[in-house]
PDB file with SEQRES, HELIX, SHEET and CRYST1 records, atoms N, CA, C and O in Angstrom:
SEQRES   1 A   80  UNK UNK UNK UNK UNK UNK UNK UNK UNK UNK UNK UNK UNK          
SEQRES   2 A   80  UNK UNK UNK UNK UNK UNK UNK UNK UNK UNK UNK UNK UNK          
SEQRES   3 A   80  UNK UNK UNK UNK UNK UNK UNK UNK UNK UNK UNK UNK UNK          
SEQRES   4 A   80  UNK UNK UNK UNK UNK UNK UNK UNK UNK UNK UNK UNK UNK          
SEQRES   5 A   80  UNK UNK UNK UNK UNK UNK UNK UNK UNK UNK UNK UNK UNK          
SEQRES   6 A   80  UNK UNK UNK UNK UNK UNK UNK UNK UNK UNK UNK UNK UNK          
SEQRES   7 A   80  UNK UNK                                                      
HELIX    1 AA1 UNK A   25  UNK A   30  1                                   6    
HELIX    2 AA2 UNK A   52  UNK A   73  1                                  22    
SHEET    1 AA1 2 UNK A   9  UNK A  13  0                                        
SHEET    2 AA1 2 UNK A  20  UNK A  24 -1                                        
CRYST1    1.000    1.000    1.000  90.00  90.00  90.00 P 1           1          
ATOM      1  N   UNK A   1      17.127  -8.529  26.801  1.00  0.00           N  
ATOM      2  CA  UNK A   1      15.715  -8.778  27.002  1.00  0.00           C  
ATOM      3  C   UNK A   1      15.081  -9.065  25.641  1.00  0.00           C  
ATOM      4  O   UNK A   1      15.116  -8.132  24.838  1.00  0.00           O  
ATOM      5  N   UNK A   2      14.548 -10.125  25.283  1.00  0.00           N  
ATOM      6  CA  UNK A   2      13.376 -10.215  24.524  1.00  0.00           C  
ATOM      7  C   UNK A   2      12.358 -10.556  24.596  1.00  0.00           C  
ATOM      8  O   UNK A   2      12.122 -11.677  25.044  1.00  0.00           O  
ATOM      9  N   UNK A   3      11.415  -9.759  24.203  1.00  0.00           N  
ATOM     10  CA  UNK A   3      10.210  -9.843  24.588  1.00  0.00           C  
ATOM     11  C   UNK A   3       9.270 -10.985  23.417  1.00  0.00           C  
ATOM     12  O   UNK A   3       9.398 -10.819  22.204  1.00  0.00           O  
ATOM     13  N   UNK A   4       8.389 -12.068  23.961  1.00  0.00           N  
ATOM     14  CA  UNK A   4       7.656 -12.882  23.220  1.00  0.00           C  
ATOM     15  C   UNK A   4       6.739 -12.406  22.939  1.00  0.00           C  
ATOM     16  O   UNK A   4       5.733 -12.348  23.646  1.00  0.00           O  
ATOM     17  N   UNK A   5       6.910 -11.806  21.487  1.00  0.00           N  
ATOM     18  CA  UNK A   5       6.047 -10.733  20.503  1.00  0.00           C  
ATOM     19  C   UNK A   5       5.343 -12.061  19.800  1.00  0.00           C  
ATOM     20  O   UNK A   5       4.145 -11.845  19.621  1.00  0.00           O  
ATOM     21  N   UNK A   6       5.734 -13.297  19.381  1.00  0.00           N  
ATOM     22  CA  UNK A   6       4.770 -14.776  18.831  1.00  0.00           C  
ATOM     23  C   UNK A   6       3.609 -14.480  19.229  1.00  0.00           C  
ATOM     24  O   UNK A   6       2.684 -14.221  18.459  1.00  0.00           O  
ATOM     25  N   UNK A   7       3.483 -14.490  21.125  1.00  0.00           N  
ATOM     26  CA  UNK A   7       2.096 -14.844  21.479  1.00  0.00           C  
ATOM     27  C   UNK A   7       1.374 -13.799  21.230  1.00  0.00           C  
ATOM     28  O   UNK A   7       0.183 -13.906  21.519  1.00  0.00           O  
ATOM     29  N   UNK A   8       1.846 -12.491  20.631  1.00  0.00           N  
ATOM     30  CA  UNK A   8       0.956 -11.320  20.804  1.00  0.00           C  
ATOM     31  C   UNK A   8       0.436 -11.564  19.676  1.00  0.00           C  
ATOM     32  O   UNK A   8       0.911 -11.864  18.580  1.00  0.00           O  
ATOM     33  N   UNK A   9      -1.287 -11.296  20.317  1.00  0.00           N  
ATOM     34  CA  UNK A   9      -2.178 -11.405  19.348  1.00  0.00           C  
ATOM     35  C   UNK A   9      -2.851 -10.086  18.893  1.00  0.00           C  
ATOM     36  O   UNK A   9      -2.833  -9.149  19.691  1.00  0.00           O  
ATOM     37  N   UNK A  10      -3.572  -9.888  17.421  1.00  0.00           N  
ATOM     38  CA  UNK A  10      -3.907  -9.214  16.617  1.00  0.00           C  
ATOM     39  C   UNK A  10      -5.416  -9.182  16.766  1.00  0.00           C  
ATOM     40  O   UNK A  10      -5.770 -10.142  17.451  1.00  0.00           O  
ATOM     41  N   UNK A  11      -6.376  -8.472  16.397  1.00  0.00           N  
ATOM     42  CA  UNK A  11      -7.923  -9.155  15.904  1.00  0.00           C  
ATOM     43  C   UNK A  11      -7.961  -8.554  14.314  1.00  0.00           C  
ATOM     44  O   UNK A  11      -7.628  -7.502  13.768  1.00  0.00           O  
ATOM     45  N   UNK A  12      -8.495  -9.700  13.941  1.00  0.00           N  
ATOM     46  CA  UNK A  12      -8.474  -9.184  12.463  1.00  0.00           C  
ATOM     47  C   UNK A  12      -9.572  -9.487  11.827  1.00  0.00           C  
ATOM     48  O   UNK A  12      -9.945 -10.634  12.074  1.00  0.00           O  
ATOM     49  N   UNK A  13     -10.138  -8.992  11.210  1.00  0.00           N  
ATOM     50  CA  UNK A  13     -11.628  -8.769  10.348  1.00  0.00           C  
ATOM     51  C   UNK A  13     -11.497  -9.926   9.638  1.00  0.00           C  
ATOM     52  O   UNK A  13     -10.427  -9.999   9.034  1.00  0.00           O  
ATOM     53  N   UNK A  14     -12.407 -11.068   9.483  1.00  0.00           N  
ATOM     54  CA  UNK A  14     -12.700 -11.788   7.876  1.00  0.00           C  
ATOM     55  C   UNK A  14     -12.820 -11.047   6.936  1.00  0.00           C  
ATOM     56  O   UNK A  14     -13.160  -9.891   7.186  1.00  0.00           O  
ATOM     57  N   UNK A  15     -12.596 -11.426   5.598  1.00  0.00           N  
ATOM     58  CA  UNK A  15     -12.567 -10.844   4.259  1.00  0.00           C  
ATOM     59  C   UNK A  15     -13.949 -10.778   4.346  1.00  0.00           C  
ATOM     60  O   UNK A  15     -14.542  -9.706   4.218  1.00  0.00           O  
ATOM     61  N   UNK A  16     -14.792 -12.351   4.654  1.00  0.00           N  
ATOM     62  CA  UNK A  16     -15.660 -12.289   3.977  1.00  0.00           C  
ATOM     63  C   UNK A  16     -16.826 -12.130   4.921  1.00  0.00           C  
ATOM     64  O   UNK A  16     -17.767 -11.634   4.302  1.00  0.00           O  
ATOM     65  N   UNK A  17     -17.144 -12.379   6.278  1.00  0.00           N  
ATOM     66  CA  UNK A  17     -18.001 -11.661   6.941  1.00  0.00           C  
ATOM     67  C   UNK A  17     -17.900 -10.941   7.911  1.00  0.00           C  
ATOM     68  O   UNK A  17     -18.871 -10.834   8.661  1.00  0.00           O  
ATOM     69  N   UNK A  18     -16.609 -10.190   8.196  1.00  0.00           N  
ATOM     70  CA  UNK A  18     -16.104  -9.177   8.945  1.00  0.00           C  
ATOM     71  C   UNK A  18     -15.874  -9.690  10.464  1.00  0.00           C  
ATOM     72  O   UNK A  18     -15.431  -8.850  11.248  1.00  0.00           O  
ATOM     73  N   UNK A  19     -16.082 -10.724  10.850  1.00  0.00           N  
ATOM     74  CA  UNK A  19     -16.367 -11.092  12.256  1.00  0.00           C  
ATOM     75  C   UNK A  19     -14.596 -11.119  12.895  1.00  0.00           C  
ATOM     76  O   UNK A  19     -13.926 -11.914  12.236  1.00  0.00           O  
ATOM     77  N   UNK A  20     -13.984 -10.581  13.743  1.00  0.00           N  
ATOM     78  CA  UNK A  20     -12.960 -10.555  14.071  1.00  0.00           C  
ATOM     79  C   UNK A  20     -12.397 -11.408  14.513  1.00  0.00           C  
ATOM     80  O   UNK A  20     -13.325 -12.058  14.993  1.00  0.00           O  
ATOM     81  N   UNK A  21     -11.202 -12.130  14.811  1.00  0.00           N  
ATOM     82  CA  UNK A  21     -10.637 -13.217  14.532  1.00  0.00           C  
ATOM     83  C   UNK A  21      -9.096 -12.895  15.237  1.00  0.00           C  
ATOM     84  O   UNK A  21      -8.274 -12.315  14.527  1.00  0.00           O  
ATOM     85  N   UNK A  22      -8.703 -13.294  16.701  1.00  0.00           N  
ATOM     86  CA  UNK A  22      -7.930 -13.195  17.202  1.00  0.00           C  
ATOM     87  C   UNK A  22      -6.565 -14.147  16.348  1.00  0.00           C  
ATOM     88  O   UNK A  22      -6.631 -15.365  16.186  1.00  0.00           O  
ATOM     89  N   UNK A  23      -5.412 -13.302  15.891  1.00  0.00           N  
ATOM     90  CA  UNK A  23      -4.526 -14.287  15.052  1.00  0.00           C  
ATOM     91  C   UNK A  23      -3.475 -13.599  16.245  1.00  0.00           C  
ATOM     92  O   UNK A  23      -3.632 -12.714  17.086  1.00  0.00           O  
ATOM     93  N   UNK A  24      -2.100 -14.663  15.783  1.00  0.00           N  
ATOM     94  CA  UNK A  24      -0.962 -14.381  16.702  1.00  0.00           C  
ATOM     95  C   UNK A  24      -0.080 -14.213  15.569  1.00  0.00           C  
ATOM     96  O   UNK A  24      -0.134 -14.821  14.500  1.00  0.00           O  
ATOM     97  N   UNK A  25       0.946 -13.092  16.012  1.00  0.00           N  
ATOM     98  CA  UNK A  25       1.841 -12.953  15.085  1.00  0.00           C  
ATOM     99  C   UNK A  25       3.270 -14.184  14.338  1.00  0.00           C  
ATOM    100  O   UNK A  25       4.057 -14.193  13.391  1.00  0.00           O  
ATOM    101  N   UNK A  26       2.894 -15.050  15.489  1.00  0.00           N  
ATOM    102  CA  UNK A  26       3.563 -16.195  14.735  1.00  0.00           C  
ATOM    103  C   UNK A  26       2.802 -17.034  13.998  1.00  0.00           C  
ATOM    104  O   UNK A  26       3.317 -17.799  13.183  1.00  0.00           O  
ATOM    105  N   UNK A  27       1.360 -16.968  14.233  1.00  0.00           N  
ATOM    106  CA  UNK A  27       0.579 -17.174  12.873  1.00  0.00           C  
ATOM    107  C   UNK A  27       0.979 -16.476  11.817  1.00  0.00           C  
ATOM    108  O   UNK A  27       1.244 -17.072  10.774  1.00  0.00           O  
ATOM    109  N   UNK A  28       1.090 -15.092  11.910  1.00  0.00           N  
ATOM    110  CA  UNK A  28       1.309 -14.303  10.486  1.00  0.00           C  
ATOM    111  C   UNK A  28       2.890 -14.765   9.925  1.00  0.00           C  
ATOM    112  O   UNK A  28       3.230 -14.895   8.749  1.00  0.00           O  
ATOM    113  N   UNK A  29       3.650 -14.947  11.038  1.00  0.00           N  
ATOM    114  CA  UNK A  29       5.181 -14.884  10.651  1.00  0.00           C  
ATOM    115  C   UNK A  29       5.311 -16.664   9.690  1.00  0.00           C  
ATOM    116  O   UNK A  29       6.063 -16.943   8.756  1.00  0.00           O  
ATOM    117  N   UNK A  30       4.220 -17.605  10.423  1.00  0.00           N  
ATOM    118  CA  UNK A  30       4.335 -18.319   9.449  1.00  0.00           C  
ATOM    119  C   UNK A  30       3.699 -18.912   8.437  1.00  0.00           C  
ATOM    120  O   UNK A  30       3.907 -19.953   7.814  1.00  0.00           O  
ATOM    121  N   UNK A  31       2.743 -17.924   8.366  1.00  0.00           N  
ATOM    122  CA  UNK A  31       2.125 -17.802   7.126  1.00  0.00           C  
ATOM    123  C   UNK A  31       1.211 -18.977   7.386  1.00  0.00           C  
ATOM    124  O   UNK A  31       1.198 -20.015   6.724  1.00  0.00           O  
ATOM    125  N   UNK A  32       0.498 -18.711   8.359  1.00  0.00           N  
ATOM    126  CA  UNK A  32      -0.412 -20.119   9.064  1.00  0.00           C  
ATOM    127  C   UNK A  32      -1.501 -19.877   8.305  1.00  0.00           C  
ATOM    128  O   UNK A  32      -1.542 -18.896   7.563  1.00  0.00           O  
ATOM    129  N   UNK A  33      -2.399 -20.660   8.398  1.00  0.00           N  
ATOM    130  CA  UNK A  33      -4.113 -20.365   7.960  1.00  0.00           C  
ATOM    131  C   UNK A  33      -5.037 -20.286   9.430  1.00  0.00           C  
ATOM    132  O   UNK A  33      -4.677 -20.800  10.490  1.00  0.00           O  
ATOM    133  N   UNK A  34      -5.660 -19.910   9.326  1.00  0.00           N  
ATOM    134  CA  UNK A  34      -7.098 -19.635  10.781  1.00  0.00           C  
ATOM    135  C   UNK A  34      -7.946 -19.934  10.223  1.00  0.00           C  
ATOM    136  O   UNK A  34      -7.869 -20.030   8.998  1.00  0.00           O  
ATOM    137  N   UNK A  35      -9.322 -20.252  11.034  1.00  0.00           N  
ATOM    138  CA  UNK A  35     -10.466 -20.311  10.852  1.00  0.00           C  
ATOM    139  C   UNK A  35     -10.983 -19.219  11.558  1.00  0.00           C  
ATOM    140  O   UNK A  35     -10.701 -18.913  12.716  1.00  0.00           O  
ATOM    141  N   UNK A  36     -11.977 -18.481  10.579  1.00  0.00           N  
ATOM    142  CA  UNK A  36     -13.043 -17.604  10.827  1.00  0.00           C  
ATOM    143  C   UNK A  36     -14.096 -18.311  11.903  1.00  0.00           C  
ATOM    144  O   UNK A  36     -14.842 -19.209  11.509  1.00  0.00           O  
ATOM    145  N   UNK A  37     -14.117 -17.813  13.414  1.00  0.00           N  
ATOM    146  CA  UNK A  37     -15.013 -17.991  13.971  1.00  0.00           C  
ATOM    147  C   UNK A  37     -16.772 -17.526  13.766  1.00  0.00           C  
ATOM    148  O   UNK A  37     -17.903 -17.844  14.133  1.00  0.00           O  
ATOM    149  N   UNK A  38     -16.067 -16.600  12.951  1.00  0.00           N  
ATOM    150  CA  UNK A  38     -18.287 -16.562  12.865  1.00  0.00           C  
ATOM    151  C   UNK A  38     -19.245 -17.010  11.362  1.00  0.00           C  
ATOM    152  O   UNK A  38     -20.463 -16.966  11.186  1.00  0.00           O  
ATOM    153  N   UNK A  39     -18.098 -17.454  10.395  1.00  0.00           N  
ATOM    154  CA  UNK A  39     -18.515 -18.296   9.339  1.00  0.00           C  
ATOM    155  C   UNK A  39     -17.950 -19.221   8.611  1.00  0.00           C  
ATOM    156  O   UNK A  39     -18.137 -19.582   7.449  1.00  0.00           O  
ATOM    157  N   UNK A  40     -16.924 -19.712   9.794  1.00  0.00           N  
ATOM    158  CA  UNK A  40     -15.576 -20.690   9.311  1.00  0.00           C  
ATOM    159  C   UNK A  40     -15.005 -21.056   8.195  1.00  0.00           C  
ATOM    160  O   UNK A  40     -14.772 -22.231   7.912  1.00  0.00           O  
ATOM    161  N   UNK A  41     -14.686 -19.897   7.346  1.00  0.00           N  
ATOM    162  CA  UNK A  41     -13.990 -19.767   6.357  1.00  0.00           C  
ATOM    163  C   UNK A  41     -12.463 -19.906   6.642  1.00  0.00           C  
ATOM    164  O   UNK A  41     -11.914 -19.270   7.542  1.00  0.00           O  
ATOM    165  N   UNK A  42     -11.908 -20.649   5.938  1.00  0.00           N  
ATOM    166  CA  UNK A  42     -10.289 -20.714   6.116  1.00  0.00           C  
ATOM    167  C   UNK A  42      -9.972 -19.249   5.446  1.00  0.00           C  
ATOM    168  O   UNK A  42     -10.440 -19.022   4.330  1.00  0.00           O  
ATOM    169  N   UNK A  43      -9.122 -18.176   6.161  1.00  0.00           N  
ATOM    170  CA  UNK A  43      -7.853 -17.491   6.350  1.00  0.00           C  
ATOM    171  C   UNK A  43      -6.912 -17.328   6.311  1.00  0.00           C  
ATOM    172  O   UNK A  43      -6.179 -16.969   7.233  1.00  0.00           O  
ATOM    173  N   UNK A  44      -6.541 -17.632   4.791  1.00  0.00           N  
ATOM    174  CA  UNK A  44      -5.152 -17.918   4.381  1.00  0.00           C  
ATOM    175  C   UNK A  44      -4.168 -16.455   4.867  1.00  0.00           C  
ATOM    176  O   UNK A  44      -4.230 -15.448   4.162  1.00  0.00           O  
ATOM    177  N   UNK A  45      -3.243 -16.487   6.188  1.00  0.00           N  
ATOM    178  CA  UNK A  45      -2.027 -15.244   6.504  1.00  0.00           C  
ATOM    179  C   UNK A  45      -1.032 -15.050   5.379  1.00  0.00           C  
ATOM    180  O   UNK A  45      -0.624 -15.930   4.621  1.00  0.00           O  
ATOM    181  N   UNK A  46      -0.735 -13.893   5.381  1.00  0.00           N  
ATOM    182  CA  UNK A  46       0.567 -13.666   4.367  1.00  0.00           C  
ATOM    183  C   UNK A  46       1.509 -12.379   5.138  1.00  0.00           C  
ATOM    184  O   UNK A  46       1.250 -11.223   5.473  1.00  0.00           O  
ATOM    185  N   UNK A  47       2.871 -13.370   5.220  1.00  0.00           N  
ATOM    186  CA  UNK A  47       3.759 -11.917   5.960  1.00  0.00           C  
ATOM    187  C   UNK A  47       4.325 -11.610   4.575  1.00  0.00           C  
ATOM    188  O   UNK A  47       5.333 -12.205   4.193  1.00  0.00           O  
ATOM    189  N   UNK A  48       3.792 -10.819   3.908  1.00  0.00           N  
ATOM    190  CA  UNK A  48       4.596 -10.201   2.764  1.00  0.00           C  
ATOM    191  C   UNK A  48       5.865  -9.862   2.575  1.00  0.00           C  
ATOM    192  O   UNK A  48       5.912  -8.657   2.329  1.00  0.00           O  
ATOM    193  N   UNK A  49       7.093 -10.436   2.574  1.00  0.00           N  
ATOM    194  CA  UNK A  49       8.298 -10.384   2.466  1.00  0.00           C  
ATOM    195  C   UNK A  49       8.872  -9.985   3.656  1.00  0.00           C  
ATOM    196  O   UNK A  49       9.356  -8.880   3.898  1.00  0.00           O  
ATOM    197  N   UNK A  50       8.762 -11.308   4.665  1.00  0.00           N  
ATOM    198  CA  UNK A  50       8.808 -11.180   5.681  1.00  0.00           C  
ATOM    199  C   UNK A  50       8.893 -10.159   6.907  1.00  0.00           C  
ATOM    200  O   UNK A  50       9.699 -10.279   7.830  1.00  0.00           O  
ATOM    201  N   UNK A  51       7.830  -9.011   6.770  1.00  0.00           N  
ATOM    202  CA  UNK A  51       7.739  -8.082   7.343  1.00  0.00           C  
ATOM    203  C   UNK A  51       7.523  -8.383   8.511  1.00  0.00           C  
ATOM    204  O   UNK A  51       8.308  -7.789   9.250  1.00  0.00           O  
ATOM    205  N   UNK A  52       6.495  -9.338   9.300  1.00  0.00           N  
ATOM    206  CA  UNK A  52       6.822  -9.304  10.378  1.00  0.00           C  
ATOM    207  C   UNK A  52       8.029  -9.988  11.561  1.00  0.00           C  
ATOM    208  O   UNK A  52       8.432  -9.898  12.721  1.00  0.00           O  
ATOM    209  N   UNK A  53       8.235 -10.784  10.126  1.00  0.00           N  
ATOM    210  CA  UNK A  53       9.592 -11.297  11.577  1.00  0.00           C  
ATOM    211  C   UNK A  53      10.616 -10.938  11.586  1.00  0.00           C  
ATOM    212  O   UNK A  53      11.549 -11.450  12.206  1.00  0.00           O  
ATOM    213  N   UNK A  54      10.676  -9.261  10.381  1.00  0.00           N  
ATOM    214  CA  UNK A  54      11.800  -7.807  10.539  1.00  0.00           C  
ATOM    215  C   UNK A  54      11.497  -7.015  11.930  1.00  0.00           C  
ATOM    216  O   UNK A  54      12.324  -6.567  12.724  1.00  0.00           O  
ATOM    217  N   UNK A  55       9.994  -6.966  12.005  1.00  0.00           N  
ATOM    218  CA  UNK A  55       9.621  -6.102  12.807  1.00  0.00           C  
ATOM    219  C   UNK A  55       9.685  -6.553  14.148  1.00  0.00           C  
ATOM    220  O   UNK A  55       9.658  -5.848  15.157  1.00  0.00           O  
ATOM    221  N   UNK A  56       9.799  -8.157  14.056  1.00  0.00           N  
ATOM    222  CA  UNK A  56       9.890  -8.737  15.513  1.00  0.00           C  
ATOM    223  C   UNK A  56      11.513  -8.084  15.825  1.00  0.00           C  
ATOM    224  O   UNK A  56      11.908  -7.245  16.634  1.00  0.00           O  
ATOM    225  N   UNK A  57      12.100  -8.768  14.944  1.00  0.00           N  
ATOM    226  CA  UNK A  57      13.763  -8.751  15.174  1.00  0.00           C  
ATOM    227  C   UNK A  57      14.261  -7.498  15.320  1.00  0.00           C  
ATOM    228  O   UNK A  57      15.332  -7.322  15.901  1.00  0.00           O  
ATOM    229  N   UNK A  58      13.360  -6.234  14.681  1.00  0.00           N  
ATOM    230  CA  UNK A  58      13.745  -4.766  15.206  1.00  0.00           C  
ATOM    231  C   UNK A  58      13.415  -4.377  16.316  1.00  0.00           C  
ATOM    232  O   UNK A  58      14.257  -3.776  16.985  1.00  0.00           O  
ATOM    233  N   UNK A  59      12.223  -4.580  16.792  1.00  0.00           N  
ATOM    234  CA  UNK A  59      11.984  -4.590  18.433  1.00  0.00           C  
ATOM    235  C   UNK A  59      12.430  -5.229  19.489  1.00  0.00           C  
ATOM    236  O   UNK A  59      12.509  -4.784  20.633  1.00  0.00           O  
ATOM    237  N   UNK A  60      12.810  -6.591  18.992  1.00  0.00           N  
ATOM    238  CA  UNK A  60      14.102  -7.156  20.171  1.00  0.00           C  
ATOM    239  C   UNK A  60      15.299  -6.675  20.348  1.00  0.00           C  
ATOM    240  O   UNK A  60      15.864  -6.584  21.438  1.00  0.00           O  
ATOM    241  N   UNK A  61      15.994  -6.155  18.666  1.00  0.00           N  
ATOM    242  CA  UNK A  61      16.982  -5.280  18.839  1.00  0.00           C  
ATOM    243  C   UNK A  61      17.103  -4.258  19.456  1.00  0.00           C  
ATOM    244  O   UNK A  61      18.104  -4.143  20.163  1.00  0.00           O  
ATOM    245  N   UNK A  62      16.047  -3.087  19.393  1.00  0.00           N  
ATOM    246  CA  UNK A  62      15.849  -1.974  20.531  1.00  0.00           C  
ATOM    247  C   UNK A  62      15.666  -2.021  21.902  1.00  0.00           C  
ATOM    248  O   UNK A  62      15.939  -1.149  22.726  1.00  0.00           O  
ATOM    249  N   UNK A  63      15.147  -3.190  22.085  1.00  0.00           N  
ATOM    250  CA  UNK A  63      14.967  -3.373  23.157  1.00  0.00           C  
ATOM    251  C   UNK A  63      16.395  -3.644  23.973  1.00  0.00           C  
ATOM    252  O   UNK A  63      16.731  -2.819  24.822  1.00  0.00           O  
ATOM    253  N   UNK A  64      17.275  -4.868  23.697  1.00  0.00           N  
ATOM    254  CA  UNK A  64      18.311  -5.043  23.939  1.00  0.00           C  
ATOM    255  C   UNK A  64      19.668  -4.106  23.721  1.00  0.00           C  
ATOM    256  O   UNK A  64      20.830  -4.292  24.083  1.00  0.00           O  
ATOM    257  N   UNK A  65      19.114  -3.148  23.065  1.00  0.00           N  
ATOM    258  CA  UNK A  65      20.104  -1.666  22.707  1.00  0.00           C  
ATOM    259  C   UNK A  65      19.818  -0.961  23.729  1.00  0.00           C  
ATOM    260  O   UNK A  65      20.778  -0.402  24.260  1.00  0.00           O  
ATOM    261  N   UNK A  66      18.177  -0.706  24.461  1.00  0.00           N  
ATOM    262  CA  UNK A  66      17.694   0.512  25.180  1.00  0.00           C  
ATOM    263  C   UNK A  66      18.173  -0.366  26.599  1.00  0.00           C  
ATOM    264  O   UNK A  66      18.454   0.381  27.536  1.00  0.00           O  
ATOM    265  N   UNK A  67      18.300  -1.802  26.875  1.00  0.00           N  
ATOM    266  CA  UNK A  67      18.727  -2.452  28.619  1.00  0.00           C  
ATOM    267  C   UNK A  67      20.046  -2.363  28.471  1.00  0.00           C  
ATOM    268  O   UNK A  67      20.636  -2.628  29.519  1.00  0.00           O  
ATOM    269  N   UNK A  68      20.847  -2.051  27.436  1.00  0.00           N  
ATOM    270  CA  UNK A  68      22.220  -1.724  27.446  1.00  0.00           C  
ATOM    271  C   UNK A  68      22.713  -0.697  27.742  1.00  0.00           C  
ATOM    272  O   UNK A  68      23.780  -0.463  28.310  1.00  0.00           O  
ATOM    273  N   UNK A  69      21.983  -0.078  27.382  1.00  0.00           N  
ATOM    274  CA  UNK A  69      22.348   1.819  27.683  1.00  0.00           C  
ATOM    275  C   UNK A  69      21.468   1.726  29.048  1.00  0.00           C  
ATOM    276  O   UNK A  69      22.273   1.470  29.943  1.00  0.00           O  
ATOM    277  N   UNK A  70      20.484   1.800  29.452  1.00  0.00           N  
ATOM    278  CA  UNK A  70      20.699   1.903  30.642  1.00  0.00           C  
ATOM    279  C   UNK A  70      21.260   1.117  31.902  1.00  0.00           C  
ATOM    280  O   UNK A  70      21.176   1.577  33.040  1.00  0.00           O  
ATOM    281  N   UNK A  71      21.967  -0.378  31.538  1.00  0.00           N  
ATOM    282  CA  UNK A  71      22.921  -0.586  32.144  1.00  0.00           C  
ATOM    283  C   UNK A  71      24.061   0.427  32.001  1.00  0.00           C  
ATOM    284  O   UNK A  71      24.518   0.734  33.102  1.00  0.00           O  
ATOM    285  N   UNK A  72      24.558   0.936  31.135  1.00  0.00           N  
ATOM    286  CA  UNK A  72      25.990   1.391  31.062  1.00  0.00           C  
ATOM    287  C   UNK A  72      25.455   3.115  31.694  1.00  0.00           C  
ATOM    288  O   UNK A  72      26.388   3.896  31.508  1.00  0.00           O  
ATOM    289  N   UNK A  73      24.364   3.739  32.282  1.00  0.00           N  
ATOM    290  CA  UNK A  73      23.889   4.348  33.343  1.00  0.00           C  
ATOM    291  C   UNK A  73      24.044   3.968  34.130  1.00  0.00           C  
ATOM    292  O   UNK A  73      24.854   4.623  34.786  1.00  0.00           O  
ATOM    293  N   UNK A  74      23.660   3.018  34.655  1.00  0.00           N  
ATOM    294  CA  UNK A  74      23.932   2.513  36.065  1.00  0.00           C  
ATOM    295  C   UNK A  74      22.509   2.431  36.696  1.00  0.00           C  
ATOM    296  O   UNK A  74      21.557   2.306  35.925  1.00  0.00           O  
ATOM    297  N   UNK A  75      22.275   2.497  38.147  1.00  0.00           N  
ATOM    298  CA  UNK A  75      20.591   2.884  38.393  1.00  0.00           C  
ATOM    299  C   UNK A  75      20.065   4.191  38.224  1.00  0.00           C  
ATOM    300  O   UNK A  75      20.693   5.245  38.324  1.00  0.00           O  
ATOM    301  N   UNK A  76      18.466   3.991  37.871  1.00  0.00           N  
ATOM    302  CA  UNK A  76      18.325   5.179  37.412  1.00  0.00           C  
ATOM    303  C   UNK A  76      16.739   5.163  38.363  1.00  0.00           C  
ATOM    304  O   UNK A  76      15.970   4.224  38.161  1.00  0.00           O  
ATOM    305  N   UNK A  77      16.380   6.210  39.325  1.00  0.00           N  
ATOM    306  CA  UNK A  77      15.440   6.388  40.096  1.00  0.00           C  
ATOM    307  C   UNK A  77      14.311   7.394  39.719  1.00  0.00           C  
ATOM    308  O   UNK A  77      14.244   8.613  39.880  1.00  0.00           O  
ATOM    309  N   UNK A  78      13.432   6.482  39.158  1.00  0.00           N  
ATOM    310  CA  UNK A  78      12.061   7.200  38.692  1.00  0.00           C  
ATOM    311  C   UNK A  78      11.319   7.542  39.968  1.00  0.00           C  
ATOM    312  O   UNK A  78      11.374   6.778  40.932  1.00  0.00           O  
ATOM    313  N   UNK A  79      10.485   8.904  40.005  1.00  0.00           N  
ATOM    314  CA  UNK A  79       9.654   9.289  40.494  1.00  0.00           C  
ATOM    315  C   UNK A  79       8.854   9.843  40.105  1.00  0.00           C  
ATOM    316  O   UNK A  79       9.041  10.842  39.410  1.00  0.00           O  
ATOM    317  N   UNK A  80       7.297   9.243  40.518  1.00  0.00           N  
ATOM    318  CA  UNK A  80       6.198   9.600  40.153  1.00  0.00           C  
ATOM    319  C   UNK A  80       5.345  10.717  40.785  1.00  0.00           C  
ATOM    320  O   UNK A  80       4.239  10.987  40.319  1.00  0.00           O  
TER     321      UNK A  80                                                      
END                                                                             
C-alpha cells in the first residue's frame, strides 16, 4: 500500500503577511514556489536536505511493513 502523501496538503503562514496558504507536499518535495493568496508574494519552498521525501518514503515503508504483518496474521476481526 502506498499512500499519495504529494496531494496532502499543508496551510502555511506567509512570511510576510501571515495569511495561510494551502501548499502540497510535493510542492515542498520540489522545492516549488506558491503565491501568497492574500498579498501575492512569491513563496520560495525549501525541503531542507530532502526531508520530506525521507519522510514520504518512511511512511510508505511502514505502511507496507504494517499490510505485511498483518497479512502474514491472516484475518483479523475488529470489534467495536
Amino acid at each position: 500500500m502506498i499512500l499519495g502523501l504529494d496531494r496532502h496538503s499543508l496551510e502555511v503562514a506567509c512570511p510576510r503577511c501571515q495569511f495561510y496558504n494551502p501548499i502540497t507536499l510535493k510542492q515542498v518535495r520540489l522545492r516549488d514556489a506558491a503565491i501568497c493568496r492574500g498579498c501575492k508574494v512569491t513563496i520560495n519552498l525549501e525541503d531542507h536536505m530532502n526531508e520530506t521525501r525521507k519522510a514520504i518514503r518512511s511512511i510508505n515503508r511502514a505502511m507496507r511493513e504494517l499490510e505485511n504483518k498483518l497479512r502474514a496474521i491472516g484475518s483479523i476481526t475488529i470489534r467495536l
